[in-house]
C-alpha positions as CSV (number, residue, x, y, z in Angstrom):
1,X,-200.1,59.3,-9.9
2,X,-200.4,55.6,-10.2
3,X,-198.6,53.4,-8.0
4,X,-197.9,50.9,-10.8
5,X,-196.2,54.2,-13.0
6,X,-194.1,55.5,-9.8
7,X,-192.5,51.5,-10.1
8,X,-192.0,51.9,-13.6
9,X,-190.3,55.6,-13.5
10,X,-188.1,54.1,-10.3
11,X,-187.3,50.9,-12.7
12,X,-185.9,53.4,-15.6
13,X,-184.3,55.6,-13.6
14,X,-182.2,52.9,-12.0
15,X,-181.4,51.4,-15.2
16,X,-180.6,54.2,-16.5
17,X,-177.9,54.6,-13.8
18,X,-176.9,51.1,-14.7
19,X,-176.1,51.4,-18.1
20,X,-172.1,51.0,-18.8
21,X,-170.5,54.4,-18.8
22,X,-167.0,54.6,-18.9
23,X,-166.9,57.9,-18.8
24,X,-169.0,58.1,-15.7
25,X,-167.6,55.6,-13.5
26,X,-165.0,57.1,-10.9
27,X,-161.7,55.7,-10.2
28,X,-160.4,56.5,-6.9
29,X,-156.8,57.4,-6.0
30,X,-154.1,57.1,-3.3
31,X,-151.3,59.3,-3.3
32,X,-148.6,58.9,-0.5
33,X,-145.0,60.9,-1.7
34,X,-142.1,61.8,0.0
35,X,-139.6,64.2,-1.4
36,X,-135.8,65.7,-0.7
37,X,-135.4,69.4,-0.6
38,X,-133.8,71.4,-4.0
39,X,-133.7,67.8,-5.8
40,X,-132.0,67.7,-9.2
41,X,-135.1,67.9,-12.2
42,X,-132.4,66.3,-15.5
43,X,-133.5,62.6,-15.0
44,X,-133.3,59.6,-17.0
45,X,-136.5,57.2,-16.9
46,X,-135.3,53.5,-16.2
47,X,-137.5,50.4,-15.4
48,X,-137.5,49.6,-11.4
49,X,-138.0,45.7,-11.9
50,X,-136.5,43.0,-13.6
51,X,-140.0,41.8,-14.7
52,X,-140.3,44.9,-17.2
53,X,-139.1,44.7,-20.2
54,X,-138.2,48.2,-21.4
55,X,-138.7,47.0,-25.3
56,X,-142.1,46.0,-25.0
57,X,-144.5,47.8,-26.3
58,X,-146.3,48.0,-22.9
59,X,-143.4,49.8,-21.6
60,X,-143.3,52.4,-24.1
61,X,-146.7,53.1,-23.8
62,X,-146.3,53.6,-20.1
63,X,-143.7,55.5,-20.2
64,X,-145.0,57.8,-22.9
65,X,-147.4,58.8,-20.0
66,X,-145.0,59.2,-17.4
67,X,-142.8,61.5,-19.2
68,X,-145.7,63.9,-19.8
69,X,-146.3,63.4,-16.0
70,X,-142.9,64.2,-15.1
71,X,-142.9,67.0,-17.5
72,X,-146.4,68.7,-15.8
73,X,-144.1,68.7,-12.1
74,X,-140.8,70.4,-13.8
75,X,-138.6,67.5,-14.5
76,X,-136.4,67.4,-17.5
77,X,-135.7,64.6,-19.7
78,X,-132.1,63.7,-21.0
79,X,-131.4,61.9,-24.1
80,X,-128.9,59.8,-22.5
81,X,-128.3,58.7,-18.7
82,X,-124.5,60.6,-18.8
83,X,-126.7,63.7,-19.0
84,X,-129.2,63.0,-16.4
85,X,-128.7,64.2,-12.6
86,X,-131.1,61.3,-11.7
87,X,-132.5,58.1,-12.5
88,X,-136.1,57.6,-11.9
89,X,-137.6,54.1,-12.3
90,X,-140.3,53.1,-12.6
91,X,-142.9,50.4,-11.2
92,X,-146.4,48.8,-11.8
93,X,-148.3,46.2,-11.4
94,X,-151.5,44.3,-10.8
95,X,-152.5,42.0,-8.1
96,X,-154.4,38.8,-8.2
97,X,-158.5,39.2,-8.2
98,X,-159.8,38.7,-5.1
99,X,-163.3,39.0,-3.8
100,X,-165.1,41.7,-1.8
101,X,-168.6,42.4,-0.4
102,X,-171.1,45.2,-0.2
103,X,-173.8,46.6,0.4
104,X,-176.1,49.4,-0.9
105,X,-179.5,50.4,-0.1
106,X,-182.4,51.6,-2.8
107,X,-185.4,53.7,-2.1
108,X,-188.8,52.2,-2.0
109,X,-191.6,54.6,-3.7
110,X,-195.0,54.9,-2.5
111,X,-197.8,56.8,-0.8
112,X,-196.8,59.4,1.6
113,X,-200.2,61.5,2.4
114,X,-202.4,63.8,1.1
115,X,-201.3,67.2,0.0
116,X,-204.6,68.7,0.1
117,X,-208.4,67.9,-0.7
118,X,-211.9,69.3,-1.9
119,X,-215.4,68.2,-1.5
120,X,-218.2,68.4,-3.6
121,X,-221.9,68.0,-2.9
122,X,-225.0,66.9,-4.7
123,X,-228.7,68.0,-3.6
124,X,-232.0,65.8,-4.9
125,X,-235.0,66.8,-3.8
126,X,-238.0,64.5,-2.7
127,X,-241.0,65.7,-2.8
128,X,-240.7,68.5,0.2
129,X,-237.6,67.2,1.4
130,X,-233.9,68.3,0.0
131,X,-231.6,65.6,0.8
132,X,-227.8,66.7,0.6
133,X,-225.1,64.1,0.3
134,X,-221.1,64.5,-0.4
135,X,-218.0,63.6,-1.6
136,X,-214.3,64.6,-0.8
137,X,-211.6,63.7,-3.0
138,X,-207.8,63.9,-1.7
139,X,-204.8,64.2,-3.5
140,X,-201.7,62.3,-2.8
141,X,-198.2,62.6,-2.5
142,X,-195.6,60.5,-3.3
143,X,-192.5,59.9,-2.1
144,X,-189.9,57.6,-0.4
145,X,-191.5,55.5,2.2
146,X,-188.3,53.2,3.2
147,X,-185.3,51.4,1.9
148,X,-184.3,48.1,1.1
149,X,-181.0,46.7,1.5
150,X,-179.1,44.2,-0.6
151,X,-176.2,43.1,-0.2
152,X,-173.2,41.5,-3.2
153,X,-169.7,39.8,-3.9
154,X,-168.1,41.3,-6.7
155,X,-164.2,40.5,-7.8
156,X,-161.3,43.3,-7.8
157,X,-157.8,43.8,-8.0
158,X,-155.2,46.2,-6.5
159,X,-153.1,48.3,-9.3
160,X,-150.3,50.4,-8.5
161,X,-147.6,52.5,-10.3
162,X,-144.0,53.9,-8.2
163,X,-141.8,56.1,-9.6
164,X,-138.2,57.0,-7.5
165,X,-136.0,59.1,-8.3
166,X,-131.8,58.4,-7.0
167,X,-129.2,61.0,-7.4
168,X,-126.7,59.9,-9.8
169,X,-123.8,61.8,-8.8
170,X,-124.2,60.3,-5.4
171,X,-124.3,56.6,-6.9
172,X,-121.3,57.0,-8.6
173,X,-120.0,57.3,-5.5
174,X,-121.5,54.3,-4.3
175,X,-123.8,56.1,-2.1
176,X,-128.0,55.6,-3.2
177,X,-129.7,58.4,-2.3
178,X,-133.3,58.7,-3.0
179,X,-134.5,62.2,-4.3
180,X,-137.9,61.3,-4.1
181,X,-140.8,58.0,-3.8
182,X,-144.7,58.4,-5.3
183,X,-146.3,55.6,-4.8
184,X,-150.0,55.6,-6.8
185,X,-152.8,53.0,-6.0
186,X,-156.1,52.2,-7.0
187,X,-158.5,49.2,-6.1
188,X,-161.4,48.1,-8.9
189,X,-162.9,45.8,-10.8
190,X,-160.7,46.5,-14.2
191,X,-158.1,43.5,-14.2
192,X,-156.7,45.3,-17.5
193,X,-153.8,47.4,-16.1
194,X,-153.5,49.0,-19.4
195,X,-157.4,51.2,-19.8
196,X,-156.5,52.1,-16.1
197,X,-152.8,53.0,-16.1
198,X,-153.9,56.5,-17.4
199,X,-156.2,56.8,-14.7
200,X,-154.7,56.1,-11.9
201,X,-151.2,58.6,-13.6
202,X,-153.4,61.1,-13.7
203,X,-155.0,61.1,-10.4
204,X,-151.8,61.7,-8.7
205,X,-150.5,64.0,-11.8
206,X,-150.3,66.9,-9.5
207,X,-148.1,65.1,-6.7
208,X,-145.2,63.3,-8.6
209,X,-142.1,64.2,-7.0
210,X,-143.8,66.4,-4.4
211,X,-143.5,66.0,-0.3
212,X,-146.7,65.7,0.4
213,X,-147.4,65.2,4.6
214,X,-150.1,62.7,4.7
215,X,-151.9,60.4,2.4
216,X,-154.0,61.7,-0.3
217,X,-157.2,60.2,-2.3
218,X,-158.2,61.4,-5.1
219,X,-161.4,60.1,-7.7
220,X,-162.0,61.0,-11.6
221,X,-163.4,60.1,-14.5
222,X,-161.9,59.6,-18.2
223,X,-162.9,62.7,-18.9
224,X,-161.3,64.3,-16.6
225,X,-158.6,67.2,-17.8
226,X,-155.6,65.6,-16.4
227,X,-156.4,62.0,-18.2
228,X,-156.8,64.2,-21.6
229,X,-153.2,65.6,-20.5
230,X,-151.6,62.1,-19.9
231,X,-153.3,60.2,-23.2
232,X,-152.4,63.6,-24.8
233,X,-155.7,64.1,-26.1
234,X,-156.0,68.1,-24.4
């Protein structure tokens, strides 16, 4: 094979793998949750900042997909907070964009050997004499002969959600006593907390309200089973 077509497959392979995907790129996860023994499931979803305005419509939106979260690890909503046995608020945010570097390498295509050869030969005679003469032909291989590095800045943000859970029969008492604390977070280039919130929900989906002993990662994509589950699209 041609040199010159081994630099034009490489070219549309690696554009190929360029081309915008959404449903191919991979968001990656951190879980860290801590959680009390026999805690009470009836709870009663509340904001956990001042900044968040349960009447907007971002609110409800988020906490459309919370509830189902909730719902996956056992917990049971209550219409009202009198008939809740906790309180769980909730958290989220974005931070400001900040810049990163890094690096990747690419393959470099090219001649690697020979994978085998023939020969052929030609006889003329001249007048009493036979002269023989030759040729062998070898067939190449192909393959990666080296890399090059680059190297890049690219912008991204930190995105977070938090949901705790305190026992309301010990704050009526004055007491706050946290039943649990999951704390999701996620670093990319997607400033819009909203196309992400999903995501990152869903990558901790199976550890909300759970004790877990170390910090977990987890990556998906949007097709992913548990992002169907939170958008309610399974």
């Amino acid at each position: 094979m041609n040199n010159k077509y081994l630099i034009l497959i490489t070219a549309i392979i690696l554009l190929s793998g360029c081309r915008a995907n959404p449903f191919a790129t991979r968001y990656y996860v951190s879980i860290s949750s801590i959680a009390a023994e026999n805690q009470p499931k009836a709870y009663y979803l509340l904001p956990g900042s001042k900044d968040i305005n349960p009447n907007s419509l971002y609110y409800k939106e988020y906490s459309t997909y919370v509830h189902r979260s909730l719902k996956r690890n056992g917990f049971i909503q209550s219409e009202t907070i009198d008939d809740a046995e906790v309180a769980i608020f909730i958290t989220y945010g974005i931070g400001d964009p900040r810049n990163t570097q890094y690096s990747y390498s690419l393959p470099v295509y090219g001649q690697t050997g020979y994978s085998s050869s023939y020969s052929t030969f030609t006889t003329n005679i001249v007048g009493n004499t036979a002269y023989t003469t030759g040729t062998t032909t070898y067939t190449p291989t192909y393959g990666v002969v080296g890399y090059n590095n680059y190297s890049n800045n690219q912008t991204v943000y930190d995105r977070f959600i938090q949901l705790t859970g305190i026992n309301l029969e010990s704050y009526k008492k004055g007491k706050i006593e946290e039943t649990f604390s999951t704390t999701l977070r996620s670093t990319g280039t997607t400033g819009d907390l909203r196309s992400v919130f999903p995501l990152i929900l869903a990558g901790g989906l199976n550890y909300i309200g759970k004790n877990l002993p170390r910090l977990y990662n987890v990556s998906l994509n949007a097709s992913h089973p548990n992002v169907k589950y939170i958008t309610g699209k399974d």
